[in-house]
BALOBA-1460 file (C-alpha; in Angstrom, 3 decimals):
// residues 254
<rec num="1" residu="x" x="-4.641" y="-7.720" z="-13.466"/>
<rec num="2" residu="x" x="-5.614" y="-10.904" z="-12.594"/>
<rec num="3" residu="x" x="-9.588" y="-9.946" z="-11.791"/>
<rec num="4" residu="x" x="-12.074" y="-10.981" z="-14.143"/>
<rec num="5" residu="x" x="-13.948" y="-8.035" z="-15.552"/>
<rec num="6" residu="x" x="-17.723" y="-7.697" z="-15.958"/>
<rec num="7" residu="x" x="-19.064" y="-7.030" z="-19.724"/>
<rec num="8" residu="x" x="-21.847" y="-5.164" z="-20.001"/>
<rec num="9" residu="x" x="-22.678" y="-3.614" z="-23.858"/>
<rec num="10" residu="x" x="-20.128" y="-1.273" z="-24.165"/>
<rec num="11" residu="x" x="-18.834" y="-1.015" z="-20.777"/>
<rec num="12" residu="x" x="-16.160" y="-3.076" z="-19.138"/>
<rec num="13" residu="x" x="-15.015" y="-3.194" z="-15.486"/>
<rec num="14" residu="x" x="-13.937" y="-4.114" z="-12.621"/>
<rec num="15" residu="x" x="-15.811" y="-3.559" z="-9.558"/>
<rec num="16" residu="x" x="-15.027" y="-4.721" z="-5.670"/>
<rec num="17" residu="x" x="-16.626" y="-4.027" z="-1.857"/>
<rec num="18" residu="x" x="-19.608" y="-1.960" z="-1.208"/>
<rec num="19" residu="x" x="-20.371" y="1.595" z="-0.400"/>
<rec num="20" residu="x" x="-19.901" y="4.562" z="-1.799"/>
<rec num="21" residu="x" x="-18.501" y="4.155" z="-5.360"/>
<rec num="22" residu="x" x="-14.799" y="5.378" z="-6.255"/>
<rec num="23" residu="x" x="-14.330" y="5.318" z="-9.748"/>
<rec num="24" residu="x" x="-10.645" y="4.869" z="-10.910"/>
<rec num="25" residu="x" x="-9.591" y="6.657" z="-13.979"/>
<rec num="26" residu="x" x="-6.064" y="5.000" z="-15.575"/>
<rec num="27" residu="x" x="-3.776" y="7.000" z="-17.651"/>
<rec num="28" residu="x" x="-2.756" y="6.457" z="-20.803"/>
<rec num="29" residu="x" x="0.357" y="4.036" z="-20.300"/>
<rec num="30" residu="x" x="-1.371" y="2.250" z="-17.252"/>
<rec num="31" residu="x" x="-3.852" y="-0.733" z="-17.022"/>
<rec num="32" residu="x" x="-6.000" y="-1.341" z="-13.991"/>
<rec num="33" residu="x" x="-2.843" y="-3.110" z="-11.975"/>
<rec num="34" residu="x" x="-1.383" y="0.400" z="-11.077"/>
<rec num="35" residu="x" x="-4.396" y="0.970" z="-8.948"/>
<rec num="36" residu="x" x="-3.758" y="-2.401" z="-6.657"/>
<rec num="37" residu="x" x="-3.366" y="-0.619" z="-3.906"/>
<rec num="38" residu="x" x="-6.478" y="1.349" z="-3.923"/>
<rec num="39" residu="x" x="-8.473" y="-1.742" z="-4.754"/>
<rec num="40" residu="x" x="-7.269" y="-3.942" z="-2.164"/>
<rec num="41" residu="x" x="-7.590" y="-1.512" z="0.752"/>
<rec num="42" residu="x" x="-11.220" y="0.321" z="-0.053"/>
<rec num="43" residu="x" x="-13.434" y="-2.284" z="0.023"/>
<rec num="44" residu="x" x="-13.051" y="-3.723" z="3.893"/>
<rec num="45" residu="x" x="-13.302" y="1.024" z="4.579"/>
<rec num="46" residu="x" x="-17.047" y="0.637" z="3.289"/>
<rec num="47" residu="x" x="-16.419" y="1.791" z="-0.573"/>
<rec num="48" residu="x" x="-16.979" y="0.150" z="-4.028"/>
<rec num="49" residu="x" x="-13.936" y="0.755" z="-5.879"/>
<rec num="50" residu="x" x="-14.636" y="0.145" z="-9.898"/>
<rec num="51" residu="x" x="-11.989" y="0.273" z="-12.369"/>
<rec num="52" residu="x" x="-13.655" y="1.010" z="-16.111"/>
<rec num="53" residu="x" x="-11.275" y="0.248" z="-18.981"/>
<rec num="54" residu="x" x="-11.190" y="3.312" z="-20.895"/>
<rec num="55" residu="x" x="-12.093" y="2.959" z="-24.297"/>
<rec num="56" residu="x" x="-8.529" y="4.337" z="-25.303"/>
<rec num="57" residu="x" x="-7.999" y="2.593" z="-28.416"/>
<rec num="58" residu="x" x="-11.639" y="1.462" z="-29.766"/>
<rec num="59" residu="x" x="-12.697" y="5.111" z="-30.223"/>
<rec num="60" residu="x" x="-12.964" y="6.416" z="-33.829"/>
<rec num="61" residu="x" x="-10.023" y="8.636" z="-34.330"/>
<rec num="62" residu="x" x="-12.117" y="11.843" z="-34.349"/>
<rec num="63" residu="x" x="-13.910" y="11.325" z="-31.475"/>
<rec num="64" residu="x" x="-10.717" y="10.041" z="-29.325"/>
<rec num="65" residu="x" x="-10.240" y="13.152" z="-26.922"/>
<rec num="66" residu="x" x="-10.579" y="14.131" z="-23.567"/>
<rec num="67" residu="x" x="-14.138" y="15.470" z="-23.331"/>
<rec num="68" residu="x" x="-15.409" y="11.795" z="-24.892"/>
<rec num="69" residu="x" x="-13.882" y="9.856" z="-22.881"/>
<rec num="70" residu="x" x="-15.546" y="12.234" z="-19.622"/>
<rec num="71" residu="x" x="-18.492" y="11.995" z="-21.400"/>
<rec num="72" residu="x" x="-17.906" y="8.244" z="-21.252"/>
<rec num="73" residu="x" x="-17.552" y="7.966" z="-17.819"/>
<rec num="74" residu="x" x="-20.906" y="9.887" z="-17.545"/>
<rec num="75" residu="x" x="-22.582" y="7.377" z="-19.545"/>
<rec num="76" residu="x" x="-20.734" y="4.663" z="-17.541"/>
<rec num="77" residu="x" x="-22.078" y="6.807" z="-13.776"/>
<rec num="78" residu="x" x="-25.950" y="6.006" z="-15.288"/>
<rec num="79" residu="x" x="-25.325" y="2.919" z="-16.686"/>
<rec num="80" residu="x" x="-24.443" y="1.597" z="-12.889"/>
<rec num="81" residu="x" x="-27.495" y="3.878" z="-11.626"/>
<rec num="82" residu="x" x="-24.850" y="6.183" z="-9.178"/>
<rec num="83" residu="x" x="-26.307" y="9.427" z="-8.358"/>
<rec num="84" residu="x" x="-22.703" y="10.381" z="-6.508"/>
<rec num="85" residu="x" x="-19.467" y="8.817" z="-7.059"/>
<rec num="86" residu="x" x="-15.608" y="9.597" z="-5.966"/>
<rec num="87" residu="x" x="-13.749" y="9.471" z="-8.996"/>
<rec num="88" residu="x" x="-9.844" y="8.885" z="-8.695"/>
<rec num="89" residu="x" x="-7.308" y="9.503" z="-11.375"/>
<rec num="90" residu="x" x="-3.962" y="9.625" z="-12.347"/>
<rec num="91" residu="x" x="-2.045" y="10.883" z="-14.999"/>
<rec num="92" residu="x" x="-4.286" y="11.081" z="-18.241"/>
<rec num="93" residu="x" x="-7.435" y="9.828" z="-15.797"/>
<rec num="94" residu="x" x="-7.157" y="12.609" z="-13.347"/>
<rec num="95" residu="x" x="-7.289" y="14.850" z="-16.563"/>
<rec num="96" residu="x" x="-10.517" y="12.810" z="-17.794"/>
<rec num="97" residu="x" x="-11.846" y="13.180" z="-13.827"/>
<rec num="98" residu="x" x="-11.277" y="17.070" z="-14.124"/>
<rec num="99" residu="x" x="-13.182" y="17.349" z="-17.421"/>
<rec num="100" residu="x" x="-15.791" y="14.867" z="-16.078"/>
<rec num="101" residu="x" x="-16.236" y="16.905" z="-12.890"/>
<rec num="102" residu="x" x="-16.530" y="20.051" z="-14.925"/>
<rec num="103" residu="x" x="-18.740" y="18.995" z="-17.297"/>
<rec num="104" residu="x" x="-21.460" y="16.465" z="-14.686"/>
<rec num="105" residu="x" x="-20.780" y="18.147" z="-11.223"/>
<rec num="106" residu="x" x="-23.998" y="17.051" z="-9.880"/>
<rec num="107" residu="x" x="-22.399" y="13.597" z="-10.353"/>
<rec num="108" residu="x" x="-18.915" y="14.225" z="-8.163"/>
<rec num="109" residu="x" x="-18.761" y="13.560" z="-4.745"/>
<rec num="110" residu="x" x="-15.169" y="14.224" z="-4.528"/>
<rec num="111" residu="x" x="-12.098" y="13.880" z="-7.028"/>
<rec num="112" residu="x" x="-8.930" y="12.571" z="-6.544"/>
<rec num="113" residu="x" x="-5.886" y="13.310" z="-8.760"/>
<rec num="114" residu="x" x="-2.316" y="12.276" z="-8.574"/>
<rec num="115" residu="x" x="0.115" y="13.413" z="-11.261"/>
<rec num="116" residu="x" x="-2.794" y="14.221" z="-13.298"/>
<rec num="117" residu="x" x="-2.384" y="16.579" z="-16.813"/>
<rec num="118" residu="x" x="-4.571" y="19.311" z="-17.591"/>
<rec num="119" residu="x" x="-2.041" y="21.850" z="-16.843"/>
<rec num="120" residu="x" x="1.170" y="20.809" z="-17.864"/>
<rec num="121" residu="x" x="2.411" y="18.625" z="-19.976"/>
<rec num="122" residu="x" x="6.214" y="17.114" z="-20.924"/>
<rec num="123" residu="x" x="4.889" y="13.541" z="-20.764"/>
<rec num="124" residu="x" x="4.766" y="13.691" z="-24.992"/>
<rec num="125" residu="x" x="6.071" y="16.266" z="-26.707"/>
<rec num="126" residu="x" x="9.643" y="16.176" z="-28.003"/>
<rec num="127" residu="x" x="10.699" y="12.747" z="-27.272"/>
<rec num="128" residu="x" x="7.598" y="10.314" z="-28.071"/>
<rec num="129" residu="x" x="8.715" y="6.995" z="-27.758"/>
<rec num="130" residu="x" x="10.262" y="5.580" z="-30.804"/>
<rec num="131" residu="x" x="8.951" y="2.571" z="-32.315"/>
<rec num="132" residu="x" x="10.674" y="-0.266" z="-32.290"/>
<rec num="133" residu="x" x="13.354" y="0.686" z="-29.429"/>
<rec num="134" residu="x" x="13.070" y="-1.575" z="-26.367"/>
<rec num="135" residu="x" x="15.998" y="0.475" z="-24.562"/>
<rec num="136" residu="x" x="14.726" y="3.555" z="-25.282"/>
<rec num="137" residu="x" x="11.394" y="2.664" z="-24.026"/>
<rec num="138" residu="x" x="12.429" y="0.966" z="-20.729"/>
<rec num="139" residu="x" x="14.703" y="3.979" z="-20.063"/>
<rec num="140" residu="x" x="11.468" y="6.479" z="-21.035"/>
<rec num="141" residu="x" x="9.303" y="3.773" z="-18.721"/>
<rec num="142" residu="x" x="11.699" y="3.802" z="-15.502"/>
<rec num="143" residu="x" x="11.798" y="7.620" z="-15.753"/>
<rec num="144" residu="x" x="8.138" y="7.913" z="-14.927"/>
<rec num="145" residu="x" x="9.425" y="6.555" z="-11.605"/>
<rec num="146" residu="x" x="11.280" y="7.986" z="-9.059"/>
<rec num="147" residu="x" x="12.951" y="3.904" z="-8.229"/>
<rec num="148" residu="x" x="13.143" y="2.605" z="-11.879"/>
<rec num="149" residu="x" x="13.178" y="-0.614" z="-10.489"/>
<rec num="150" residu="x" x="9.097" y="0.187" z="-10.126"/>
<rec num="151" residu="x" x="8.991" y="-0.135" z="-13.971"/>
<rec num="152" residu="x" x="8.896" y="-3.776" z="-14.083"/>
<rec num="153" residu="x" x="9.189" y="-5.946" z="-17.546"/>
<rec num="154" residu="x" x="5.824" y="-6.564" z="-17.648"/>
<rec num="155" residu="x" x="5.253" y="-2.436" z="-17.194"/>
<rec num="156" residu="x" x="7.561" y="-1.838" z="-20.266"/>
<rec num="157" residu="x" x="6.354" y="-4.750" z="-22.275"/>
<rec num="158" residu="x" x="3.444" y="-3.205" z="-22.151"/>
<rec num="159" residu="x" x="4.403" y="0.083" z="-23.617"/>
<rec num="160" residu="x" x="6.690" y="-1.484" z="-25.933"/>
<rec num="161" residu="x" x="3.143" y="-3.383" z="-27.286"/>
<rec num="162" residu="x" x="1.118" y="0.102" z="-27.349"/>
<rec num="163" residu="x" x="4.025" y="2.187" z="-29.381"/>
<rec num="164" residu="x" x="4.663" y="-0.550" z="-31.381"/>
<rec num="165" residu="x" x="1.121" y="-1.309" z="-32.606"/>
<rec num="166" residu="x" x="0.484" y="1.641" z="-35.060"/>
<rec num="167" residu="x" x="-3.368" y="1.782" z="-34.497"/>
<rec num="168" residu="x" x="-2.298" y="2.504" z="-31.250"/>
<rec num="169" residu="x" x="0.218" y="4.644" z="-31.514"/>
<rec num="170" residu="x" x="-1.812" y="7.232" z="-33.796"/>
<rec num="171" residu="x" x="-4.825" y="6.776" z="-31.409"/>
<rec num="172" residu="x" x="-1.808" y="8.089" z="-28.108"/>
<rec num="173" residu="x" x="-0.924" y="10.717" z="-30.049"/>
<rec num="174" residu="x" x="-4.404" y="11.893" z="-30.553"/>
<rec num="175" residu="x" x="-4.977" y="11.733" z="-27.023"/>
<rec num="176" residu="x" x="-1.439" y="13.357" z="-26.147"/>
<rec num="177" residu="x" x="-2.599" y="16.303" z="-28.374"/>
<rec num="178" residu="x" x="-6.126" y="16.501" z="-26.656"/>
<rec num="179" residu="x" x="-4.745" y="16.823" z="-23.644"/>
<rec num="180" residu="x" x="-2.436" y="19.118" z="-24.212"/>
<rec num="181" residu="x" x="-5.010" y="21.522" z="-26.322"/>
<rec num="182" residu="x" x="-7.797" y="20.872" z="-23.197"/>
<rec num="183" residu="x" x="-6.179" y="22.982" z="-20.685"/>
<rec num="184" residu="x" x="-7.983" y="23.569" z="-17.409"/>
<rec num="185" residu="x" x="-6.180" y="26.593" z="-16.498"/>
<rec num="186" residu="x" x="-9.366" y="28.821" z="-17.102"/>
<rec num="187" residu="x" x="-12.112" y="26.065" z="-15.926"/>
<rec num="188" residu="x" x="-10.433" y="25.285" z="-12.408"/>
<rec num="189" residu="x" x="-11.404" y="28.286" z="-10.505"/>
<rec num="190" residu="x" x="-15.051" y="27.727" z="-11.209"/>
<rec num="191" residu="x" x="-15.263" y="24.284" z="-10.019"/>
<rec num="192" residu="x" x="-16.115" y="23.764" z="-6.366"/>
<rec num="193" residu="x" x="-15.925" y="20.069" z="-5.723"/>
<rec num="194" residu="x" x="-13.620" y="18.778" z="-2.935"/>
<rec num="195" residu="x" x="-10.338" y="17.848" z="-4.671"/>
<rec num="196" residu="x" x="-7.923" y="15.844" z="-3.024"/>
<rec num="197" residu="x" x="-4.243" y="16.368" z="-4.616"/>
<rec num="198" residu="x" x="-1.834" y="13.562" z="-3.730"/>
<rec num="199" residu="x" x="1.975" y="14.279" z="-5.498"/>
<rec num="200" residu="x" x="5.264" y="12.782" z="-5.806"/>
<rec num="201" residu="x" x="7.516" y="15.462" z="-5.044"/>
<rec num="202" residu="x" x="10.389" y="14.329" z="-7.649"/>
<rec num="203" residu="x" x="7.473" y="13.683" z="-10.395"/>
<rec num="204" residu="x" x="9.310" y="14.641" z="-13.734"/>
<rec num="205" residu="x" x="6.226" y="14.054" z="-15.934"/>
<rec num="206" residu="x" x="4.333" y="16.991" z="-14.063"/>
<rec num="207" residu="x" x="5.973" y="18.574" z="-12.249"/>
<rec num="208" residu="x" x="5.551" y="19.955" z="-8.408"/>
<rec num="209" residu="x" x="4.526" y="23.690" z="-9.474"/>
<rec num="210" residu="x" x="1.457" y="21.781" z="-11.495"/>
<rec num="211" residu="x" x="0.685" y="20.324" z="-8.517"/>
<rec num="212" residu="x" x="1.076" y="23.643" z="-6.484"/>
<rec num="213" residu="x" x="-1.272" y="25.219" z="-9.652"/>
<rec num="214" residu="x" x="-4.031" y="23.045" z="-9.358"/>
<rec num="215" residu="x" x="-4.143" y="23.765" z="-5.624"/>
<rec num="216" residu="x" x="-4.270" y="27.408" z="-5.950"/>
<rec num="217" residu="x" x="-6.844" y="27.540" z="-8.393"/>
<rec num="218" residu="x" x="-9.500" y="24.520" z="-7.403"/>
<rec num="219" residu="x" x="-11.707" y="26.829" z="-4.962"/>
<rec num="220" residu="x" x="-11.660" y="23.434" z="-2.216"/>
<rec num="221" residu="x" x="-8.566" y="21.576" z="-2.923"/>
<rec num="222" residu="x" x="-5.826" y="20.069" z="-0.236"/>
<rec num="223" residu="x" x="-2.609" y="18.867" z="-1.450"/>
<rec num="224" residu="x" x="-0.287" y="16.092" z="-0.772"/>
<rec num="225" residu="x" x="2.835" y="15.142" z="-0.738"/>
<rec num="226" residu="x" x="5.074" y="12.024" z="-1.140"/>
<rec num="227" residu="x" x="8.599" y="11.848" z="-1.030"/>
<rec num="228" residu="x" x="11.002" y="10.152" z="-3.040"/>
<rec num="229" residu="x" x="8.305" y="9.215" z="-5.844"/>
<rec num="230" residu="x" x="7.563" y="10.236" z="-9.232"/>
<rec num="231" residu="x" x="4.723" y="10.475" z="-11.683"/>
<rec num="232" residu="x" x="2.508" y="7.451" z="-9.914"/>
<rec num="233" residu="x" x="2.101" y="7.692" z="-6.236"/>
<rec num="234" residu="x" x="-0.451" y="5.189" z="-6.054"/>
<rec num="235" residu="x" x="2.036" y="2.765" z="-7.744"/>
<rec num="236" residu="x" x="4.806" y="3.601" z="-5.815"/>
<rec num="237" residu="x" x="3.905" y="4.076" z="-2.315"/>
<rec num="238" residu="x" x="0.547" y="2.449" z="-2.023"/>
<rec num="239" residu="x" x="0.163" y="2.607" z="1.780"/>
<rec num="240" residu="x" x="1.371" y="6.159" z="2.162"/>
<rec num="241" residu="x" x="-0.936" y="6.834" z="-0.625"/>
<rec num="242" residu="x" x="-3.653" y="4.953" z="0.659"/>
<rec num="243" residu="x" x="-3.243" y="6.646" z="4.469"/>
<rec num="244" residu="x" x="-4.096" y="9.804" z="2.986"/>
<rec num="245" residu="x" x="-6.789" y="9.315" z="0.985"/>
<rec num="246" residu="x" x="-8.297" y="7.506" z="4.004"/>
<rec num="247" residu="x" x="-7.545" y="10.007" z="6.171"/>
<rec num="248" residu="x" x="-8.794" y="12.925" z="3.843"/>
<rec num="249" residu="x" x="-12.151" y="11.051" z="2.781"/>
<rec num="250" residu="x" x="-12.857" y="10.518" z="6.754"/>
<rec num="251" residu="x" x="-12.217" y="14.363" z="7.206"/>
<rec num="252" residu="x" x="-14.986" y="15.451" z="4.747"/>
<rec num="253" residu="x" x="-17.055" y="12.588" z="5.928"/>
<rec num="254" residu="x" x="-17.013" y="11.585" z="2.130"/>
């Protein structure tokens, strides 16, 4: 990510076009360049895309967990003086725009989510990453994807730095176990924002029946889907990702 991001007190972003504001949540193992897509086409369709950085690692450890970081975003919404926004997540960020949604619905416009957790998870568990192993991290890193060749160095590098970096590492774990204790099984069915569900139908992080689960019990949800893609549609067919959203956001005149 090339962009130069705007400091201001605790907040940091990136923020493009005008228009209604779609906020884009990133996971846990992806900076703001797996949203490129969504950021370059937005703007010229009338919306300000902003990408927050997620304060993923500069939490104190007993505050790092889903609900602070969607009371974050909250903070982040007032900060910019929003009264509605779009927000747009994948992975660990659609999770964080669920909770966010639940918690501030007044807020949401619309939400967005694309191999988001909050239902399911096998992204952690059994096999972490272990430290130290650049193999075993590039072949955990091109599994995400359903072309491996979509994990590029700089994509595994950049695990590689987070697993090995122990601050970091206890911090993931934290929020691997938040996630997975936050379920949204119960919450879903009372929560009547439009959702938009975009999936790649060979996603082996979350699989298609968590997709299938969120639609059936979001009261005002469509669903999506890609094929021949993985865990980060966004990332790995942009266009085809970006048609849709288009195309949904123009049906509910969003």
């Amino acid at each position: 990510m090339t962009q130069e991001l705007i400091t201001e007190g605790k907040f940091e972003y990136y923020a493009t076009g005008e228009g209604t504001p779609i906020i884009i949540l990133h996971g846990l193992m992806g900076g703001l360049s797996n949203f490129q897509g969504v950021i370059d086409y937005f703007p010229s369709r009338g919306y300000q895309v902003v990408v927050p950085s997620l304060p993923l690692y500069s939490m104190p450890l007993l505050k790092t967990s889903v609900g602070t970081f969607a009371k974050y975003i909250n903070e982040f919404i007032d900060h910019m003086g929003w009264k509605e926004v779009i927000l747009l997540g994948n992975s660990l960020g659609g999770h964080i725009g669920l909770v966010t949604t639940k918690l501030f619905p007044d807020k949401i416009k619309a939400l967005v989510i694309t191999g988001s957790s909050g239902l399911y998870e096998s992204a952690m568990g059994e096999s972490y990453p272990k430290r130290g192993n650049y193999e075993y991290i590039k072949k955990k890193a091109e599994g995400v994807f359903y072309d491996p060749a979509v994990a590029t160095k700089e994509i595994v590098d950049e695990v590689f730095g987070v697993v090995n970096d122990r601050n970091k590492l206890i911090k993931t774990l934290a929020i691997a176990k938040s996630a997975i204790r936050h379920n949204m099984a119960k919450d879903l069915p009372k929560m009547p924002t439009p959702v938009c569900i975009i999936w790649g139908k060979q996603d082996s992080v979350t699989p298609p029946e968590v997709a299938t689960e969120f639609h059936e019990k979001l009261p005002d949800s469509e669903l999506f889907w890609i094929d021949k893609c993985g865990h980060a549609a966004m990332m790995e067919h942009p266009d085809q990702f970006n048609e849709i959203l288009a195309a949904w956001l123009e049906k509910r005149e969003l």
